[in-house]
mmCIF file of the C-alpha atoms, coordinates in Angstrom:
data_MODEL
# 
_entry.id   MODEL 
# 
loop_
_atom_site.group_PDB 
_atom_site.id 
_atom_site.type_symbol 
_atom_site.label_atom_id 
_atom_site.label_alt_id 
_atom_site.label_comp_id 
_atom_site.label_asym_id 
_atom_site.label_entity_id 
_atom_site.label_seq_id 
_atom_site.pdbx_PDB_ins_code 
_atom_site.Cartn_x 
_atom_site.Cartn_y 
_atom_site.Cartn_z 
_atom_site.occupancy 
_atom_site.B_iso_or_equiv 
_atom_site.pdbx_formal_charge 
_atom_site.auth_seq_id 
_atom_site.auth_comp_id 
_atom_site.auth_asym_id 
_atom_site.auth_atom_id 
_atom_site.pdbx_PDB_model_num 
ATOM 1   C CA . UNK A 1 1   ? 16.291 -11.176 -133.318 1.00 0.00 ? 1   UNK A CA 1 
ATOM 2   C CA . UNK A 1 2   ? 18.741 -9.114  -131.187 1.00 0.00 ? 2   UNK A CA 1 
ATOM 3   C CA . UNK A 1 3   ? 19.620 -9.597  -127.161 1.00 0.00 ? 3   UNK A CA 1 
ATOM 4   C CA . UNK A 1 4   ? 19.569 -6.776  -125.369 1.00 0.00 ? 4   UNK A CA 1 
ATOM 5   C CA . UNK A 1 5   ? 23.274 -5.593  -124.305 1.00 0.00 ? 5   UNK A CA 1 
ATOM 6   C CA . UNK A 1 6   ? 24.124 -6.124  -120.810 1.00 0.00 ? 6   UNK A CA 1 
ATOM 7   C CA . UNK A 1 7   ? 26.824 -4.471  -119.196 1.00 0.00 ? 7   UNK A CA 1 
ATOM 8   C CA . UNK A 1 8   ? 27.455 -3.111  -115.344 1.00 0.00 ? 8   UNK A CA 1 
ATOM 9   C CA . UNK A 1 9   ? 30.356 -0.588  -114.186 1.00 0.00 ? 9   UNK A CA 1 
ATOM 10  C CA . UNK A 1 10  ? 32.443 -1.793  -111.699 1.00 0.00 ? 10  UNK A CA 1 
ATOM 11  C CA . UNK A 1 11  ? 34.909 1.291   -111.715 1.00 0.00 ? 11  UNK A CA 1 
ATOM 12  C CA . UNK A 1 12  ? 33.821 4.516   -113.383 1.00 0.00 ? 12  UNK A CA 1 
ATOM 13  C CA . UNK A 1 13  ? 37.089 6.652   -115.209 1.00 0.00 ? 13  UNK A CA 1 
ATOM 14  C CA . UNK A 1 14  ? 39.006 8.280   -112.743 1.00 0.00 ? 14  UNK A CA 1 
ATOM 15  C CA . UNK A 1 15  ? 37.291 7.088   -109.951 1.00 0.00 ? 15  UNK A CA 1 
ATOM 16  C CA . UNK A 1 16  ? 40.874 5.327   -108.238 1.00 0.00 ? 16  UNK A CA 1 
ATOM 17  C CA . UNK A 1 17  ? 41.311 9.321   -107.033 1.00 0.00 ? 17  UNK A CA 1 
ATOM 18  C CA . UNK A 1 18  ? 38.773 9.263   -104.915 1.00 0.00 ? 18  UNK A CA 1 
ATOM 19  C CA . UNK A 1 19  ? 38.559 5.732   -104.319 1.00 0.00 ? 19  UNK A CA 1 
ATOM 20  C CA . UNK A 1 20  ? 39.356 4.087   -100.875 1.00 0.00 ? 20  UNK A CA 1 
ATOM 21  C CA . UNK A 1 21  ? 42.152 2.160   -100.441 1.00 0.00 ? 21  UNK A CA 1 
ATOM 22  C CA . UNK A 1 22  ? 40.400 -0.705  -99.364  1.00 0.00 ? 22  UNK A CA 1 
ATOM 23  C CA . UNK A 1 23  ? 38.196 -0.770  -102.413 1.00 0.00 ? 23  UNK A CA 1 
ATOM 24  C CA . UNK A 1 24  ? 41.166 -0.366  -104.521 1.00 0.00 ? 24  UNK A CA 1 
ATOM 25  C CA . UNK A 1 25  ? 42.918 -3.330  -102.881 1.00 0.00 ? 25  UNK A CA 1 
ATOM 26  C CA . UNK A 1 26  ? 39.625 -5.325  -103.932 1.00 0.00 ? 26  UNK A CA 1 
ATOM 27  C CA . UNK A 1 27  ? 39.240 -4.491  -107.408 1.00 0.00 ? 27  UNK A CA 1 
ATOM 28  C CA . UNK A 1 28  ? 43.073 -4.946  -108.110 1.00 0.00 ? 28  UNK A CA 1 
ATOM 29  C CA . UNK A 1 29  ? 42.917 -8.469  -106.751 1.00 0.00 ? 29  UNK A CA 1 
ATOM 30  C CA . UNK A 1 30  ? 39.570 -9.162  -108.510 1.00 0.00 ? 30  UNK A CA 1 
ATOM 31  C CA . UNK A 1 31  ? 41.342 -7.719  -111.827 1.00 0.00 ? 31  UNK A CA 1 
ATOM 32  C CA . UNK A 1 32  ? 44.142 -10.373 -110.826 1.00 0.00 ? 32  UNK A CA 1 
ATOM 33  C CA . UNK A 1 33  ? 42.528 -13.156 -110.050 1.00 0.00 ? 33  UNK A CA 1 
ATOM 34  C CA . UNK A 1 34  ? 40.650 -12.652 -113.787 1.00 0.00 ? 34  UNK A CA 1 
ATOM 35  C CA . UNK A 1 35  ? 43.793 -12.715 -115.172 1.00 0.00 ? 35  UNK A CA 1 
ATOM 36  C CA . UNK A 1 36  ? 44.173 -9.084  -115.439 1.00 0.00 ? 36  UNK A CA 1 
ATOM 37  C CA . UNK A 1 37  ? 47.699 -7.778  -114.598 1.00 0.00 ? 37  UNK A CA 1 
ATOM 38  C CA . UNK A 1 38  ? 47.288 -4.850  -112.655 1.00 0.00 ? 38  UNK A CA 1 
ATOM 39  C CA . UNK A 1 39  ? 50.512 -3.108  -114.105 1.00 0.00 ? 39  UNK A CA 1 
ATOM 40  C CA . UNK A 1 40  ? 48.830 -2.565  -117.391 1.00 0.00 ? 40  UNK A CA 1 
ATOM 41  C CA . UNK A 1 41  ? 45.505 -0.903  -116.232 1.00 0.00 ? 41  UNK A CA 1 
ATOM 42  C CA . UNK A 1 42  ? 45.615 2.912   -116.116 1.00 0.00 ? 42  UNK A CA 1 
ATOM 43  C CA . UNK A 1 43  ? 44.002 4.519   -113.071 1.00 0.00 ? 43  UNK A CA 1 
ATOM 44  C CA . UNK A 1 44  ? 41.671 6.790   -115.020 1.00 0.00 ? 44  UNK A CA 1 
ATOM 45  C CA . UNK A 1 45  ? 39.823 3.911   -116.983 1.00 0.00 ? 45  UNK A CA 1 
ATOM 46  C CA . UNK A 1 46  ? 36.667 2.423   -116.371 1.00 0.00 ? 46  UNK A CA 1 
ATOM 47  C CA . UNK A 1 47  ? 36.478 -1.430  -115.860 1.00 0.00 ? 47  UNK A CA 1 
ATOM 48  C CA . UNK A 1 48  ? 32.778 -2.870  -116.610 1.00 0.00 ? 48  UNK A CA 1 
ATOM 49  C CA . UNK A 1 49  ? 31.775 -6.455  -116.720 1.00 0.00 ? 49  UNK A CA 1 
ATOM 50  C CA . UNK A 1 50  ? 29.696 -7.562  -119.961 1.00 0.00 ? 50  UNK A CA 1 
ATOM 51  C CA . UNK A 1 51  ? 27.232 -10.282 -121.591 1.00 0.00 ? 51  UNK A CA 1 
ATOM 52  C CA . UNK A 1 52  ? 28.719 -11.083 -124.792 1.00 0.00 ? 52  UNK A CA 1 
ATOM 53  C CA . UNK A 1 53  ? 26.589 -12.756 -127.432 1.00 0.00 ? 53  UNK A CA 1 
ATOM 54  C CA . UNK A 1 54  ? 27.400 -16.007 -126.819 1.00 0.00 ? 54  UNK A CA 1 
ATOM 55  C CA . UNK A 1 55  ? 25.599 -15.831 -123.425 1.00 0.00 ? 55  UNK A CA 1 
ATOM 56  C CA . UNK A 1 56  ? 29.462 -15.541 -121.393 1.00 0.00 ? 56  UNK A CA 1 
ATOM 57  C CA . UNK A 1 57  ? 30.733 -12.585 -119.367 1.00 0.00 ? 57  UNK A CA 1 
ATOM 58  C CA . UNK A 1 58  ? 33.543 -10.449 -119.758 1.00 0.00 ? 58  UNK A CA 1 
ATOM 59  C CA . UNK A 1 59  ? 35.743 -7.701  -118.292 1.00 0.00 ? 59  UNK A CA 1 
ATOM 60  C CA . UNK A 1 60  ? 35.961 -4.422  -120.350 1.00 0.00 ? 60  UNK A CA 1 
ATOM 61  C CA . UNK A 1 61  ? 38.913 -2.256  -119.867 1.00 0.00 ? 61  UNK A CA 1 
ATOM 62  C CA . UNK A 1 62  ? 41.618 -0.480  -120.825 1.00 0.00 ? 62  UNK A CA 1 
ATOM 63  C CA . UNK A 1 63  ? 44.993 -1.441  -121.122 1.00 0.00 ? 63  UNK A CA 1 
ATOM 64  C CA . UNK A 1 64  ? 48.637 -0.269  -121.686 1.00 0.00 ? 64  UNK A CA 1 
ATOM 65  C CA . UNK A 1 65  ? 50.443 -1.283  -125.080 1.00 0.00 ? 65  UNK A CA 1 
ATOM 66  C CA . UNK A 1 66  ? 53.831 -2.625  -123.762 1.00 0.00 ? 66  UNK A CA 1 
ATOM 67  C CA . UNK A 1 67  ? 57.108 -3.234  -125.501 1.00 0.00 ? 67  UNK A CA 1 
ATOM 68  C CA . UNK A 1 68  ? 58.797 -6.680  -125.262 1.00 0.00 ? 68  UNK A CA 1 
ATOM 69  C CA . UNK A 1 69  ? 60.396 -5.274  -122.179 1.00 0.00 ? 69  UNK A CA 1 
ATOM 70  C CA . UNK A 1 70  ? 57.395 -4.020  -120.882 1.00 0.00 ? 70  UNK A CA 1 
ATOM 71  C CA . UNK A 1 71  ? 57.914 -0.923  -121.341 1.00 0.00 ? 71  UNK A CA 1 
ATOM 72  C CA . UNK A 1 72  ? 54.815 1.426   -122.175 1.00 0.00 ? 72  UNK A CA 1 
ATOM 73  C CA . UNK A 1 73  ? 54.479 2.405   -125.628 1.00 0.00 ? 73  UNK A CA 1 
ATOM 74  C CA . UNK A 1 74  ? 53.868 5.898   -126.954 1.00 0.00 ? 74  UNK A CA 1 
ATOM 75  C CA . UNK A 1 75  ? 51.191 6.055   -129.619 1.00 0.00 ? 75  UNK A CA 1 
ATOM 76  C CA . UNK A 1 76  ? 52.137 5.687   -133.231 1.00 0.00 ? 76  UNK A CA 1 
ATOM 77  C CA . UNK A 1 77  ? 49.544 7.976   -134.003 1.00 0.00 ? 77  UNK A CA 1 
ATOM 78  C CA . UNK A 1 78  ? 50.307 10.615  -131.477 1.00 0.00 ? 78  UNK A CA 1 
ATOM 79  C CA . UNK A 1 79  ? 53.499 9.941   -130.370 1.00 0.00 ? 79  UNK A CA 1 
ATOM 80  C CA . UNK A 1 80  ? 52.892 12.833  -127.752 1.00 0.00 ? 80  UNK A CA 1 
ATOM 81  C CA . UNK A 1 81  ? 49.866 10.417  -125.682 1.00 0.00 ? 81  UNK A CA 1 
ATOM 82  C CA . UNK A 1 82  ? 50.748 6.872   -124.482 1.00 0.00 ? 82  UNK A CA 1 
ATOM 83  C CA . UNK A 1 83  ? 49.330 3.994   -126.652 1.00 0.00 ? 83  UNK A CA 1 
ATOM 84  C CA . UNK A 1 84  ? 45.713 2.025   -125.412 1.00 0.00 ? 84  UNK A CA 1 
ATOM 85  C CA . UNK A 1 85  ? 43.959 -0.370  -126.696 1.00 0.00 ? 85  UNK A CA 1 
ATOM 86  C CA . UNK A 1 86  ? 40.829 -1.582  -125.353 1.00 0.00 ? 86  UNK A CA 1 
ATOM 87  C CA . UNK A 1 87  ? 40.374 -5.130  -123.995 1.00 0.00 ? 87  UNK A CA 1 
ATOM 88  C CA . UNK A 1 88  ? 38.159 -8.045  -123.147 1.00 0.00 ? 88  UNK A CA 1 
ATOM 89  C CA . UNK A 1 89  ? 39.285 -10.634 -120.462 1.00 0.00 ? 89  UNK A CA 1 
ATOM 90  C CA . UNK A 1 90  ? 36.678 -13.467 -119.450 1.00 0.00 ? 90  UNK A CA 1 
ATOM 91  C CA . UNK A 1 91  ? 35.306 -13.272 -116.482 1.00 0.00 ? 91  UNK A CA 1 
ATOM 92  C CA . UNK A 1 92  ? 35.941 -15.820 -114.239 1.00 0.00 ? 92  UNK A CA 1 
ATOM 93  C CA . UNK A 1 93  ? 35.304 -14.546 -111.208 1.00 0.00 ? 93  UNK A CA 1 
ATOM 94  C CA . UNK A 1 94  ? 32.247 -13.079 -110.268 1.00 0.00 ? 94  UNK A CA 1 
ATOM 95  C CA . UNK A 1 95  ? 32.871 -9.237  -108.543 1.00 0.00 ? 95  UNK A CA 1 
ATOM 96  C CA . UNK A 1 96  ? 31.031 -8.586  -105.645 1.00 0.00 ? 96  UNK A CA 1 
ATOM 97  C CA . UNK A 1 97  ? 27.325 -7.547  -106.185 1.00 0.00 ? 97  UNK A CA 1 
ATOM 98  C CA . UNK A 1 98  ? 27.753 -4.430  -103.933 1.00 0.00 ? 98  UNK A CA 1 
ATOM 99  C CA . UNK A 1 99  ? 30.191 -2.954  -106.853 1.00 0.00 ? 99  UNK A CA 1 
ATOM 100 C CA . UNK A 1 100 ? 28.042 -2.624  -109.377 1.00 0.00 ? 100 UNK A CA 1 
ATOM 101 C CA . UNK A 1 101 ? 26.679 0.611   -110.240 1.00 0.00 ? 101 UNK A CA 1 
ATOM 102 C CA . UNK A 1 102 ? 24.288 1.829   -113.064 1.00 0.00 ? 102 UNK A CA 1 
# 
């Protein structure tokens, strides 16, 4: 038997443009205090908070491959785009339910 996926958007792609800068204050300290570091989150990805399978939460987003120096990577595929991966952080810290959108 399968669970049904759960998943809520807390910060659709590109939204930090027309974002306030309140709410943008908000979500990088929420981001933080998941242990999120703020430096390696582009402003055009989406963040969204997930069920995982095993019943726990986590934070989907994007993130910025960085050299030992930290230092953003170009992409060894493209060397033209910067390199992304995709991540999962646990949630710790529950965002505010007036964030969520569907």
């Amino acid at each position: 038997m399968t669970t049904a996926h759960v998943s809520h958007v807390i910060m659709l792609a590109n939204s930090w443009k027309t974002m306030s800068e309140v709410r943008r204050t908000e979500i990088r300290r929420w981001l933080a205090m998941n242990g999120v570091r703020n430096r390696d989150v582009p402003i055009d990805t989406a963040v969204s908070i997930e069920e995982r399978p095993d019943g726990s939460w986590a934070i989907r987003y994007t993130s910025l491959v960085l050299d030992d120096t930290g230092r953003v990577m170009t992409d060894p595929a493209d060397p033209d785009l910067i390199w992304q991966r995709e991540r999962l952080t646990p949630l710790t810290i529950d965002p505010p339910v007036h964030w969520y959108q569907t």
